[in-house]
C-alpha positions as CSV (number, residue, x, y, z in Angstrom):
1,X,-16.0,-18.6,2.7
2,X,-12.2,-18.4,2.4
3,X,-10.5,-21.7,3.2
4,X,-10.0,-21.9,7.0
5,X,-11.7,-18.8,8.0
6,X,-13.6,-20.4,11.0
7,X,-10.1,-21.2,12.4
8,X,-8.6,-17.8,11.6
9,X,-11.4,-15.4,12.7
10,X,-11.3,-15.7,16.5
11,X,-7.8,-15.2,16.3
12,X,-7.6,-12.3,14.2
13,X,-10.5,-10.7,16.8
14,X,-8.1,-11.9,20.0
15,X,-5.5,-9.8,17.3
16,X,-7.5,-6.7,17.3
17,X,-7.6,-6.8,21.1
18,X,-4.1,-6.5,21.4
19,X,-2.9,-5.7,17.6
20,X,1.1,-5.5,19.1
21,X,0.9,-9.2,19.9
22,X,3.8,-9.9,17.7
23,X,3.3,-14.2,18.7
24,X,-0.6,-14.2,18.3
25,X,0.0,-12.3,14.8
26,X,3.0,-14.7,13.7
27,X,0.5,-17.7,14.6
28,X,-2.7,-15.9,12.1
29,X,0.3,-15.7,9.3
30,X,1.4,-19.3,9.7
31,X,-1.9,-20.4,9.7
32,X,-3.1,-18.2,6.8
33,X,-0.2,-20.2,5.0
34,X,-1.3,-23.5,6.1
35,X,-4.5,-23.0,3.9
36,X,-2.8,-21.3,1.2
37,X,-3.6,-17.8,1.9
38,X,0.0,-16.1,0.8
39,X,-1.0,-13.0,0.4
40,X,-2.8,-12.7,3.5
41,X,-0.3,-14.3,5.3
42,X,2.5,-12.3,3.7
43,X,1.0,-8.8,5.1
44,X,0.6,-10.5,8.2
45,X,4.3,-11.2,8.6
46,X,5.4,-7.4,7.4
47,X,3.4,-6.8,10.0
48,X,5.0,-8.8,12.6
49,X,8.4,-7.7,11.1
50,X,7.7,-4.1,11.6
51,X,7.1,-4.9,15.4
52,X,10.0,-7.4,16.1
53,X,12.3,-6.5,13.2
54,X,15.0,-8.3,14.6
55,X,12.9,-12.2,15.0
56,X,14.7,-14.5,12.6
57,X,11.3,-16.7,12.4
58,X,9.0,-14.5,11.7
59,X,11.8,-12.8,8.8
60,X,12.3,-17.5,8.0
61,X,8.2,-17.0,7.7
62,X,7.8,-14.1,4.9
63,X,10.7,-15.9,3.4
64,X,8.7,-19.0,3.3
65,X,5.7,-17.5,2.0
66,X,7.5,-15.7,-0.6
67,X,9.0,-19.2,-2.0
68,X,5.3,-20.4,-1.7
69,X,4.1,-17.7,-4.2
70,X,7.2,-18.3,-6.4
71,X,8.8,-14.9,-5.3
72,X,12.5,-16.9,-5.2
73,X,14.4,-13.7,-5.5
74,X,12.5,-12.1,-2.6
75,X,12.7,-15.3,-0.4
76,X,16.7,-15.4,-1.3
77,X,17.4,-11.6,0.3
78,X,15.8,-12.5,3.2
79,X,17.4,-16.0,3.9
80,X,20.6,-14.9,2.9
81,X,21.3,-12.5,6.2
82,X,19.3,-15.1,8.2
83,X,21.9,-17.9,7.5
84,X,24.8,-15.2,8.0
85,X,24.1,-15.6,11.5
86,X,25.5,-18.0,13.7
87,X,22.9,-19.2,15.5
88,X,21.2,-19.6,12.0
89,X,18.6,-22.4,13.1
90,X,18.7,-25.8,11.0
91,X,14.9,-25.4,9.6
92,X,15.8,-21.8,8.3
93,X,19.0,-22.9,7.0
94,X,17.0,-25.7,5.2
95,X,14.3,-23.4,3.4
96,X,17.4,-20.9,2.0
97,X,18.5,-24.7,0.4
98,X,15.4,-25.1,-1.1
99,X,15.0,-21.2,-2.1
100,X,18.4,-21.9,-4.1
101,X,17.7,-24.8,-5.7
102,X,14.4,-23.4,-7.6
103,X,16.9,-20.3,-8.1
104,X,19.2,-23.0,-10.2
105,X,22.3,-22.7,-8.0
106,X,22.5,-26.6,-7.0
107,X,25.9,-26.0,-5.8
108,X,25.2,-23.7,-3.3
109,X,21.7,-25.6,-2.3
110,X,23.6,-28.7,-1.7
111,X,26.2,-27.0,1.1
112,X,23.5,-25.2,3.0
113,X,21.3,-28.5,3.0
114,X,24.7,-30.5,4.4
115,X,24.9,-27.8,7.0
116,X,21.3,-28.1,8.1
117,X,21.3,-31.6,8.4
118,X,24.4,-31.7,10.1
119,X,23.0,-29.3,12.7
120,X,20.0,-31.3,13.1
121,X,19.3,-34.6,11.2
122,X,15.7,-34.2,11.8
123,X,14.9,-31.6,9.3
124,X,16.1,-34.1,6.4
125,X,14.1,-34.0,3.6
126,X,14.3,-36.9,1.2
127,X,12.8,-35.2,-1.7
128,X,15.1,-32.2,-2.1
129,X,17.8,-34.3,-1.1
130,X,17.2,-36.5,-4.3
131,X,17.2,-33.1,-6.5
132,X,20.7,-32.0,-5.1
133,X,22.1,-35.3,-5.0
134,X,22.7,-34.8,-1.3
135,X,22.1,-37.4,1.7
136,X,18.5,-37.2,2.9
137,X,16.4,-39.2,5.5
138,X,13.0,-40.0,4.2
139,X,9.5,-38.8,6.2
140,X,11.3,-35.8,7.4
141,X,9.8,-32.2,7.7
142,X,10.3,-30.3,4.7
143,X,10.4,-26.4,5.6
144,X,10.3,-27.2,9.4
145,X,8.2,-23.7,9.5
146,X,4.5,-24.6,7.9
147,X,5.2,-28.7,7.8
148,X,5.9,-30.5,4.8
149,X,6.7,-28.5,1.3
150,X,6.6,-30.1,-1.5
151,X,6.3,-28.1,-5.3
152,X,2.1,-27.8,-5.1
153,X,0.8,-25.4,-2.8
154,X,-1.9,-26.7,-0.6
155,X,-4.3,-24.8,-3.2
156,X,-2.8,-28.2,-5.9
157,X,-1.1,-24.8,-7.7
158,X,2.6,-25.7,-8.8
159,X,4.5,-22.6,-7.2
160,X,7.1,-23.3,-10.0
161,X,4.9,-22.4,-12.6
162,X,4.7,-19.0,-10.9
163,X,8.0,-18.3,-10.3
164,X,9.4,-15.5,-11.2
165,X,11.1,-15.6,-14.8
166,X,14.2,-14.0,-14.0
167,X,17.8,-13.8,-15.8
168,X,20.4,-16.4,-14.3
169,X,23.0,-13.7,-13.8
170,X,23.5,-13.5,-10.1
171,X,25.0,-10.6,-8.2
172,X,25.9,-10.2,-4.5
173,X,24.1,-13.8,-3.9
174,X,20.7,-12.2,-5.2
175,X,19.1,-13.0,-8.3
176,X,18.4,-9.8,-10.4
177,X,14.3,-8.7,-9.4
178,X,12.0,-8.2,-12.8
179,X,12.4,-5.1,-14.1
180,X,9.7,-2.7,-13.9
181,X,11.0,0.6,-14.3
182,X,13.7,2.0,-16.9
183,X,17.1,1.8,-15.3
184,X,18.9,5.6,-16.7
185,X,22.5,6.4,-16.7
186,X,22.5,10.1,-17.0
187,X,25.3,12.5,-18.4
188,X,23.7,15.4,-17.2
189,X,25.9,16.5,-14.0
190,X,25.9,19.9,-11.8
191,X,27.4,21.6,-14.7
192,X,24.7,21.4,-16.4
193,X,22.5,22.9,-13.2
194,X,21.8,26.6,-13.1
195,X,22.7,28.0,-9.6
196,X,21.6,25.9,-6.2
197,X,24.9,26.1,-4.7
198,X,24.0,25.4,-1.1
199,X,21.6,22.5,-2.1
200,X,24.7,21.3,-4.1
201,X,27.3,21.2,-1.3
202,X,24.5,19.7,0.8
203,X,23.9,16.6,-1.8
204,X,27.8,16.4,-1.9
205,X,28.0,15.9,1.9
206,X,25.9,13.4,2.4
207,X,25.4,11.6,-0.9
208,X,28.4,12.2,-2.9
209,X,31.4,12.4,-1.0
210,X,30.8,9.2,1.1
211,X,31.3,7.5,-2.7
212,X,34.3,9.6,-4.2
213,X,35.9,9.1,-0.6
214,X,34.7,6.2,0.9
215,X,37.9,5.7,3.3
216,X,37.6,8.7,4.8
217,X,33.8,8.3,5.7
218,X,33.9,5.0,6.9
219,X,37.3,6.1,9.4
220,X,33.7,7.7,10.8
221,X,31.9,5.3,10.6
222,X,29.5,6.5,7.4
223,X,28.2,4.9,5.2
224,X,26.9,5.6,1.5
225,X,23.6,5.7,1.7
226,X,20.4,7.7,3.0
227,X,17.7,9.7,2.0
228,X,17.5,13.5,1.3
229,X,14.2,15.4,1.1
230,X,13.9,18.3,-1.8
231,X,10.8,20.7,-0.9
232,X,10.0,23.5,-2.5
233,X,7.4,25.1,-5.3
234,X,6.6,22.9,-8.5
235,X,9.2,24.3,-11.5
236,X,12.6,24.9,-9.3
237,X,14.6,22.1,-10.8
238,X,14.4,19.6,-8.4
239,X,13.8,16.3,-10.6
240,X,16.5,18.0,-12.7
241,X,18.8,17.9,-9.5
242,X,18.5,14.4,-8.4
243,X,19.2,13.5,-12.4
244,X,22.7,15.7,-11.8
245,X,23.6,14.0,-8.7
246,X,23.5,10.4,-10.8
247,X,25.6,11.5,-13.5
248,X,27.9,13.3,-11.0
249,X,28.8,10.2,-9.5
250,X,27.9,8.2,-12.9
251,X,25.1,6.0,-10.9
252,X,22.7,4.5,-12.3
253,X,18.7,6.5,-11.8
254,X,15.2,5.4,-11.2
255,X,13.1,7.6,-11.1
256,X,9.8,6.7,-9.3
257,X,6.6,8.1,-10.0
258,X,3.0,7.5,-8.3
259,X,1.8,5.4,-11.5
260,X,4.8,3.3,-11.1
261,X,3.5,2.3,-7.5
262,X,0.3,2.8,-6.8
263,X,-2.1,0.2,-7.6
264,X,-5.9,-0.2,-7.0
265,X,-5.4,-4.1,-5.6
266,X,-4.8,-4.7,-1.7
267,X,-0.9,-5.8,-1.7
268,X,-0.2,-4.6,-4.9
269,X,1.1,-0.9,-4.2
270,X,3.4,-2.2,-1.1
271,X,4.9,-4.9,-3.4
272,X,5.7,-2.4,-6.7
273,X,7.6,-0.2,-4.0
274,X,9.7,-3.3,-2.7
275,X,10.2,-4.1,-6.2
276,X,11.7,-1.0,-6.5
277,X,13.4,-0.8,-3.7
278,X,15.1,-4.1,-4.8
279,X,15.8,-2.9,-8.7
280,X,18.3,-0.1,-6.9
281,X,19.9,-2.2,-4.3
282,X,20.3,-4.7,-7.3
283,X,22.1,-2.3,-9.6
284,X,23.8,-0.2,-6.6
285,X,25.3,2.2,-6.5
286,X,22.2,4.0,-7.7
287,X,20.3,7.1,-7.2
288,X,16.4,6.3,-6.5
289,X,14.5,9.2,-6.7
290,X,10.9,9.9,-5.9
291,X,9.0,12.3,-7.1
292,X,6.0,13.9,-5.8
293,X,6.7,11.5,-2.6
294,X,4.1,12.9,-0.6
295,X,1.5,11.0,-2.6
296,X,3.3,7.5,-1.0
297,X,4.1,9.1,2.0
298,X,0.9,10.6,3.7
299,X,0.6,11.4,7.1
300,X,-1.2,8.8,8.4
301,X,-3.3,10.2,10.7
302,X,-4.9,11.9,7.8
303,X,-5.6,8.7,5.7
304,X,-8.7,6.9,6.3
305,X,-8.1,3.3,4.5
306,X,-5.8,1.2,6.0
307,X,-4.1,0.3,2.8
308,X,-2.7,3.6,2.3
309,X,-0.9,3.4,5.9
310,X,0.0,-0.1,5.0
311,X,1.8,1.9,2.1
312,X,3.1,4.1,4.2
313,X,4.4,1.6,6.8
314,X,6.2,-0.7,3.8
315,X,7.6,2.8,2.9
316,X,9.4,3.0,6.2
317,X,10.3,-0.8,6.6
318,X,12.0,0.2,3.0
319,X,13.9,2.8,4.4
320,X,15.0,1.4,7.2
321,X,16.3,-1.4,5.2
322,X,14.5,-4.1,7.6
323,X,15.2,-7.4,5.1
324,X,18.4,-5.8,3.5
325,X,21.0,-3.3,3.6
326,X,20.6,0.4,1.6
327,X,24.2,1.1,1.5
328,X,25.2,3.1,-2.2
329,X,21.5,3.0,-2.5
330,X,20.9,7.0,-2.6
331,X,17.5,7.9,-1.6
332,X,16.1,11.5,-3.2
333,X,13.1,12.6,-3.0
334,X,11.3,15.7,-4.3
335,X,7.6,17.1,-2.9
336,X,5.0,20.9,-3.4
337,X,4.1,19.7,0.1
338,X,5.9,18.6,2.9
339,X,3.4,19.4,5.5
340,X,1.6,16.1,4.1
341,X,4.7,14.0,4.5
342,X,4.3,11.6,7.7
343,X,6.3,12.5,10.5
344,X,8.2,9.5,10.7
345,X,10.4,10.3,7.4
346,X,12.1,12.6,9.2
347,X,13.6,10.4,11.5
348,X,17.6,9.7,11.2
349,X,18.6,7.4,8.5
350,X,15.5,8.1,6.5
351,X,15.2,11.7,4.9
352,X,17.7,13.1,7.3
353,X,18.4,15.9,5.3
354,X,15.2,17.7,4.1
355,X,16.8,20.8,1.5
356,X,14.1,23.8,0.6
357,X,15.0,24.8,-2.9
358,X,13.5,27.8,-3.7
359,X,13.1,29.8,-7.3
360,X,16.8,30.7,-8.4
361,X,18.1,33.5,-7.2
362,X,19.2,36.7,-10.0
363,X,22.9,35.0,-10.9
364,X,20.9,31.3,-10.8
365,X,18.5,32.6,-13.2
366,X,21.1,34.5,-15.6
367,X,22.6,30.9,-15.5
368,X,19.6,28.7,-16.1
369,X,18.8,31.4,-19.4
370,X,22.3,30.9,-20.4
371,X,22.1,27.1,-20.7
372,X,18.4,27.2,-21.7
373,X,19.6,29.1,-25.2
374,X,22.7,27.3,-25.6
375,X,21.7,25.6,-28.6
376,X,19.8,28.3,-30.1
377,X,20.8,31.2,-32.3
378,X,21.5,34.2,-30.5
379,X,22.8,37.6,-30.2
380,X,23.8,39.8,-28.0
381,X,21.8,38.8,-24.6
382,X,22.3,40.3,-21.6
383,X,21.7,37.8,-19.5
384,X,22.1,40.3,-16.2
385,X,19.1,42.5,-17.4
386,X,17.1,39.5,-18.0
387,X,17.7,37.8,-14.2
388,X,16.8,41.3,-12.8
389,X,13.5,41.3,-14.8
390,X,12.6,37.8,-13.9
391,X,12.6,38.3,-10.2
392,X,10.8,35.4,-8.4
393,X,10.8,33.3,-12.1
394,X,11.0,29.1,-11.0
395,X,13.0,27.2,-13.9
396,X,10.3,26.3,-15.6
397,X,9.4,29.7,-15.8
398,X,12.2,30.4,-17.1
399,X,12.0,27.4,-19.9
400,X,8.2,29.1,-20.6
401,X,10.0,32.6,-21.3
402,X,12.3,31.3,-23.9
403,X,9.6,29.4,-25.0
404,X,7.4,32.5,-26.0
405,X,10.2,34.3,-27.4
406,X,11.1,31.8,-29.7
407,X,7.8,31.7,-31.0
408,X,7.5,35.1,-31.5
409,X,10.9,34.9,-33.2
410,X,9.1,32.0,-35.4
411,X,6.2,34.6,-35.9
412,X,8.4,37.0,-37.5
413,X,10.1,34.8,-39.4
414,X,6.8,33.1,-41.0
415,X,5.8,36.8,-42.4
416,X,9.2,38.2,-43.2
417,X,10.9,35.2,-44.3
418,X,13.9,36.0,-42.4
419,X,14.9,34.5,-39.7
420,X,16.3,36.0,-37.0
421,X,18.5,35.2,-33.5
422,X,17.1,35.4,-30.3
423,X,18.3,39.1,-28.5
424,X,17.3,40.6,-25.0
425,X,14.4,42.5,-26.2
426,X,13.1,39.5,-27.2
427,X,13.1,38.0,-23.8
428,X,12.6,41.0,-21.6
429,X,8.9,41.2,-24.1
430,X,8.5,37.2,-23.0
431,X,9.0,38.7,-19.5
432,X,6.3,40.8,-19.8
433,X,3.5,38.6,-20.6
434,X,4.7,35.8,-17.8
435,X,3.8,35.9,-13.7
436,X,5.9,34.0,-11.4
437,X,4.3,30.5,-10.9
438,X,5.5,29.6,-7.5
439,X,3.4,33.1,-6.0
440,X,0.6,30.7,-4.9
441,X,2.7,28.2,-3.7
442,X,4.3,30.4,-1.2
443,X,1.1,31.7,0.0
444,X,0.3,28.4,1.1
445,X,4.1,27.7,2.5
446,X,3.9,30.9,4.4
447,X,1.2,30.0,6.4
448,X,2.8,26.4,7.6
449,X,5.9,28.1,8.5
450,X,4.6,30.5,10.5
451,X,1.6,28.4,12.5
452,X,3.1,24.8,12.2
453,X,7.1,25.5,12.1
454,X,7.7,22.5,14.3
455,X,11.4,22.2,15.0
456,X,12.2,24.8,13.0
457,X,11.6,23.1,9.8
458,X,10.1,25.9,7.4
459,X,12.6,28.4,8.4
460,X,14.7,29.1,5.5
461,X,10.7,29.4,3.8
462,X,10.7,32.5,6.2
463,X,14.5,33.4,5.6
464,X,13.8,33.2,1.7
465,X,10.6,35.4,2.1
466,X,12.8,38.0,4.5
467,X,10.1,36.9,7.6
468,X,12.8,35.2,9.9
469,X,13.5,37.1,13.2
């Protein structure tokens, strides 16, 4: 039986009574951290954060059970904004002491342990007083949150061992969070994207612009920042897009995919995604884009475990920047399937902008062909006649096309021994063999937009497919 589970099950029963009682849940975390349940405790406290976002205890709490499990930089976000505050209580301003001190910035440790004890002497603790060569008063409580903390856990584990082993360069008063996906800095920009005009003057409105003229947005009191939605068949160019919009703005870009969160471990999948979240506030301004997002992002009323709508929920808290701000943190994502997406993405200062992008229209695709045989010999190509033969082609389509005329070419070649360039023959034959991929797709899309159309969000599905009254 886990360590104080006779204490903790009648309250977690009195919890599923009334599950909204933010105090009775605050009381099962800081009990689940008395007897060294972290874990437990920390989802507890998310929890509780989700409900009363703006409670600086139960946000001093997570903190404290971050330190506990030797997440410093996690524990340092969080403590930060709490002692911004003026009201910042002496206990909380005491644990953001000790969170800097394992962090190595003594300096910084030693001010905020002056200013706690000069707000209350009480909260003196003799042992990290010592460490910073600051004034202390012996027998005091430690952490003034879960009673004396001293570097064992109550399981005899030394948190220190654990902590995180992070780089000692500091930005923004945060130390840098492990790295666990490949930071890009991509040179591919808009030039080098075929067609999507509209969604290009939409990403400029809300994503870019608000960087290249930050004056002018914040006289309106924008920010940078926020979240657009890409929907549309598999194969249009949407990963390709949100790549573009990095390099147009020369951002760095993480690109997110399901492997890179999803984990088979309770805790684990909410944790890579605040990881990640953190990695893009850390190098801001950056472009964090999430691909096949529906897959993290589930309607909830459809998903039968609770850890997927825990997923769901730390997705949100994410968004909504609960622990930390998002600003020059872009947020794209890309999904086949919106009508899987959870409602509450929609909502205003998540994906506020959700963009169809559709198969490229005929002078889209003449462009996307153009750039697609850039670097390959050629002759001659019309590359009108082969956007009006390609009707309904997605990008990737397109890519296939070239792909089988090339090898044709290679064919050729292999029993003639002469090479020759590509010409519009060539890719009007390719055209031939090769049905439009996103057909399906919009069989499917059709049927949402005309029976579950709320708010109007599958019209220009029906615009593009000439249905729209």
């Amino acid at each position: 039986m886990p360590a104080g589970d006779e204490t903790i099950r009648p309250l977690r029963e009195a919890l599923s009574i009334s599950p909204d009682n933010v105090p009775l849940r605050r009381l099962i975390a800081q009990t689940l951290a008395t007897f060294g349940r972290h874990e437990e405790a920390e989802t507890e406290y998310r929890e509780a954060i989700r409900r009363a976002p703006a409670d600086p205890s139960i946000k001093a709490g997570l903190a404290d059970v971050y330190l506990r499990q030797g997440h410093t930089s996690k524990s340092l976000v969080i403590l930060e904004d709490l002692c911004k505050l003026p009201s910042c209580a002496a206990a909380h301003r005491l644990l953001y002491a000790r969170a800097l001190q394992r962090s190595g910035d003594r300096d910084r440790a030693r001010h905020q342990y002056r200013q706690a004890i000069d707000a209350d002497p009480a909260v003196a603790d003799a042992a990290l007083a010592e460490l910073l060569g600051a004034p202390g008063r012996p027998g005091a409580d430690a952490s003034g949150i879960h009673g004396p903390h001293s570097s064992h856990d109550p399981n005899g584990h030394d948190s220190d061992a654990n902590e995180d082993d992070e780089p000692q360069r500091i930005r923004a008063q945060q130390r840098e969070p492990s790295p666990n996906i490949e930071i890009e800095r991509p040179k591919t920009t808009f030039a080098d994207v075929g067609g999507m005009d509209k969604v290009k003057d939409e990403i400029r409105l809300k994503i870019i612009y608000p960087l290249t003229h930050p004056d002018l947005y914040k006289a309106y009191g924008k920010k940078a920042g926020g979240g657009i939605l890409l929907y549309g068949p598999p194969g249009c160019g949407k990963t390709h897009l949100a790549r573009a919009t990095a390099g147009e703005v020369k951002a760095k870009f993480l690109s997110v995919g399901i492997s890179d969160v999803l984990n088979m471990w309770m805790g684990e999948s909410e944790r890579n995604l605040h990881e990640t979240f953190e990695q893009a506030r850390y190098n801001r301004p950056c472009v964090l884009f999430f691909d096949e997002v529906d897959a993290l992002g589930a309607s909830r009323s459809d998903l039968r475990q609770s850890a997927g709508r825990q997923l769901v929920n730390q997705f949100l808290s994410e968004l909504d920047g609960v622990d930390t701000d998002n600003e020059n943190v872009l947020i794209l994502a890309a999904t086949n399937a919106p009508w899987h997406i959870d409602s509450a993405f929609r909502r205003p200062g998540r994906f506020d902008r959700i963009i169809f992008v559709p198969p490229p229209d005929e002078p889209a695709r003449a462009s996307i062909v153009q750039l697609l045989v850039k670097e390959k010999p050629t002759e001659h190509i019309d590359f009108e006649q082969v956007a009006k033969k390609t009707d309904g082609f997605s990008g990737a389509d397109l890519k296939s096309l070239i792909d089988i005329a090339i090898e044709e070419k290679l064919r050729e070649a292999m029993t003639s021994g002469v090479p020759q360039p590509l010409r519009t023959k060539d890719l009007l034959a390719a055209a031939k063999v090769l049905k439009p991929s996103a057909r399906e797709w919009f069989s499917t899309a059709k049927n949402h937009a005309l029976y579950a159309n709320q708010g109007g969000l599958y019209d220009a599905v029906l615009e593009y497919l000439k249905m729209k009254h």
